[in-house]
N, C-alpha and C positions, 0 to 999 in steps of 0.2 A: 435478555436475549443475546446470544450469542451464534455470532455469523461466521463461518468459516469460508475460506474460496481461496485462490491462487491469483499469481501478476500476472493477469492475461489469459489468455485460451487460447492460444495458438499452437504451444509447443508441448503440449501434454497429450502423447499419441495414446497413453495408458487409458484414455477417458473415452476415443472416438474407433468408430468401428472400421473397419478397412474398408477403403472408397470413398470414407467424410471427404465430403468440399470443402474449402475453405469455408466459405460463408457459411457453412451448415455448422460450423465447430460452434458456435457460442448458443444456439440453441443448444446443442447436446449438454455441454459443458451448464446449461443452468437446469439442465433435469440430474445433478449431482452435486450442484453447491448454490448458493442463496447470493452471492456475492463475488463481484471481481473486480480486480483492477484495472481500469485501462488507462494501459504502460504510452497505447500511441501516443494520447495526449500529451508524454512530453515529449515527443520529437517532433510534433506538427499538431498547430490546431486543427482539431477534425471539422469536417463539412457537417453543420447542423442533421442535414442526409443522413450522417453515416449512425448519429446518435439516434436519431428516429428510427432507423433500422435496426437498431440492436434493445431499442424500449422493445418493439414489437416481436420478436425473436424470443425473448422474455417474460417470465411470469409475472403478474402485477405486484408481488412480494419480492421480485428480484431487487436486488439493489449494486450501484455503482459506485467505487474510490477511485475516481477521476484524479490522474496525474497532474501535478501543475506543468506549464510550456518548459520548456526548458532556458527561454528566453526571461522567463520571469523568477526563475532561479539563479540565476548569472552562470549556466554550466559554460557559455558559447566565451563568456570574459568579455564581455563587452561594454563599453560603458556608453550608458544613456540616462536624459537628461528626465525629468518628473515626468514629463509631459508624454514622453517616447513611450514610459513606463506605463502608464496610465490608460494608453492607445492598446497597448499589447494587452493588457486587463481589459479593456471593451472585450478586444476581439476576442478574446479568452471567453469571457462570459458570454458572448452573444451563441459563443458555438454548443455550451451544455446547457441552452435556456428547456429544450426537449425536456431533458432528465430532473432539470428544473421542474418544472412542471407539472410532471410527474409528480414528484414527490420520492422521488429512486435514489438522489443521491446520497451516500452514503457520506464519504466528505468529500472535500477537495486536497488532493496532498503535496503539499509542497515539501518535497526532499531537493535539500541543499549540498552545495560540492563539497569534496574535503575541504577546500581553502577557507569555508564561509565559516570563519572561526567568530569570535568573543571580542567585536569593537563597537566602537557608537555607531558606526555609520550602518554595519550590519541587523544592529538591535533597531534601529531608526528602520531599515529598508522593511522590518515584520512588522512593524507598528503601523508604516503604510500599508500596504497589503493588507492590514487584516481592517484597516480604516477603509479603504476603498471597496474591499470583498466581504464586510459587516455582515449583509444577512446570511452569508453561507456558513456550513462547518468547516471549518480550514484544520487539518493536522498540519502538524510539523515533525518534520524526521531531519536530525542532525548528523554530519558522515565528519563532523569534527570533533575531538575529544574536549575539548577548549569549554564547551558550556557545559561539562557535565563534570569538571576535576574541581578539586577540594575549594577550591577558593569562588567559583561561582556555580556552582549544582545550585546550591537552596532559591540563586537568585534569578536561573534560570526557571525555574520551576514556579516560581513565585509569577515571575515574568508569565507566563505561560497563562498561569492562572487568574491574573489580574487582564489579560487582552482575552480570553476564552480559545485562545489555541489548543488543538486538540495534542495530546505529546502522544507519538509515535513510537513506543517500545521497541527496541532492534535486538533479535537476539543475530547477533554476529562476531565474528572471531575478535579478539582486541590485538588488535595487527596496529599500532602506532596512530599519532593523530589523525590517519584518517579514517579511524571505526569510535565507534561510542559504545557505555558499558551498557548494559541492561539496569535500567535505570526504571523500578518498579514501581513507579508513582502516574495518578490520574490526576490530569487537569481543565478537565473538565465534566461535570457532574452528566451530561447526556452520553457522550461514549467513549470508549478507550478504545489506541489502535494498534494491533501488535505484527510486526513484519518478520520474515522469517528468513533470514539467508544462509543460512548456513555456518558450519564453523571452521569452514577450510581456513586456518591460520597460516597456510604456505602459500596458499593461491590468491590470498584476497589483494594484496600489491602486484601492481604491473611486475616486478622483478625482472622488467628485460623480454617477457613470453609475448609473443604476438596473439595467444590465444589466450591472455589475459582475462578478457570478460566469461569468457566460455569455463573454463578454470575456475574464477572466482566462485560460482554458485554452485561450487561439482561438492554435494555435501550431499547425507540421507540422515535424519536422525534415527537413532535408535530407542528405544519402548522408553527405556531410562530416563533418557532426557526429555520426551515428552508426557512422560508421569512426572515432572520434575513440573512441568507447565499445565498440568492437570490443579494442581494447587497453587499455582500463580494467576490460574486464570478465575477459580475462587475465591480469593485473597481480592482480585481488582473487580468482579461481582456487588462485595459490599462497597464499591466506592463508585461508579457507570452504571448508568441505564443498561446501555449496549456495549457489547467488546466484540472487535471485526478482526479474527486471527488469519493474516493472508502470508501464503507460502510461498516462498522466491527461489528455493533453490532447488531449481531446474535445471541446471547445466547438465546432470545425469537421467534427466526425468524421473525425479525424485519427490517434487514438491506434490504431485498429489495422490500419492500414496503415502506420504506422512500427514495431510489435510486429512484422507481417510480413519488413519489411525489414529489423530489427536481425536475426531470426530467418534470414534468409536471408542475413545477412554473418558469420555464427558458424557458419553450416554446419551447423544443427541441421534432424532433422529427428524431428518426436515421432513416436513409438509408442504403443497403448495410448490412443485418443481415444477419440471416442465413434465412432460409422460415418459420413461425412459423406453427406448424401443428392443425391445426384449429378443433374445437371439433365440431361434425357432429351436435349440436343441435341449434348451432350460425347462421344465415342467414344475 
């Protein structure tokens, strides 16, 4: 099974008809793709409410890659003690028990900062995490090159696969320690998850730009390179149940018209969306 969808539904105007509401966007957005990210969840635990509202918005086939907090990634640098940690994980969990429940969730993603390189304390801080958050599927996505260069790949990998972390394939620029390579291995036999950002190699560092983030993900791919992932994504087939290919680079509203096109070189066609509401001039 293979799921395509984008980080979010907010900012892809190519998807929504003129005059979508806000709140109307995530219905639309799942009568076109099977799956999404929600990006809020790491800048704020959502109100159980808000996930209840977006099950029902939703097709029963739909499914969710819940952000981790950002708090529980160490983006904010803060240090806290087991205990602190552990309160932030209730709250974490209390808030997706919805989608829980369901049976929607696709995993939970913890992406870590560039800093969160290759030491004990950091291999210790996934070992908890994935001890405290056991029943769920946990990915991990790394933004340090540290776990993936010659001298610890085999043993991050290994790592991965011995605690059941899901590894997070990133195809993105290799702009210095703070990008990772495309690193084509599954670790764990239920699914594999592959993120999309783009390959702006000038934008991807602050370099001093206040529009920095906006910049970062200003990328479109072209037919090439995602024929290039048409056989990568069979290749990791024979190794996953499932593989969830979600599209980040939006800075130009780009990413879901290359979701379209990967989608339409894999020869996939969904079932099971929401109805899409068809424009009166179409026959």
């Amino acid at each position: 099974m293979i799921r395509i969808g984008l980080t979010g539904w907010g900012d892809h105007a190519s998807l929504y008809p003129d005059q979508t509401k806000p709140e109307e966007k995530l219905g639309v957005y799942a009568s076109h793709f099977p799956v999404v990210e929600v990006d809020t969840a790491f800048y704020a635990i959502q109100p159980v409410k808000h996930y209840e509202k977006w099950l029902n918005q939703t097709p029963d086939e739909f499914s969710f890659v819940i952000k981790a907090f950002q708090q529980l990634t160490g983006h904010d640098r803060e240090t806290r003690t087991i205990q602190e940690a552990k309160d932030i994980i209730k709250a974490y969990e209390e808030s997706i028990q919805p989608v829980v429940e369901s049976g929607r969730v696709q995993s939970l993603l913890f992406q870590f900062p560039p800093w969160f390189d290759v030491r004990k304390e950091h291999i210790q801080k996934l070992r908890l995490i994935k001890e405290w958050l056991e029943p769920y599927p946990l990915a991990l996505e790394f933004r340090n090159q540290t776990w993936f260069n010659e001298k610890y790949r085999e043993q991050t990998l290994k790592f991965m696969k011995d605690y059941q972390w899901i590894h997070t394939i990133c195809d993105e620029p290799q702009a210095g320690d703070g990008s990772v390579p495309l690193v084509e291995a599954v670790t764990h036999p239920a699914q594999s998850l592959v993120r999309f950002h783009g390959r702006n190699l000038h934008g991807w560092n602050k370099n001093g730009r206040k529009d920095w983030r906006k910049v970062r993900f200003l990328y479109r791919y072209n037919e090439q390179e995602l024929l290039e992932w048409v056989q990568r994504v069979k290749r990791l087939q024979n190794e996953a149940e499932k593989i969830t290919l979600l599209f980040n680079n939006n800075s130009g509203g780009d990413a879901a018209d290359n979701a379209k096109q990967l989608q339409s070189l894999l020869n996939i066609e969904y079932k099971n969306l929401n109805p899409r509401q068809m424009d009166l001039f179409q026959f």
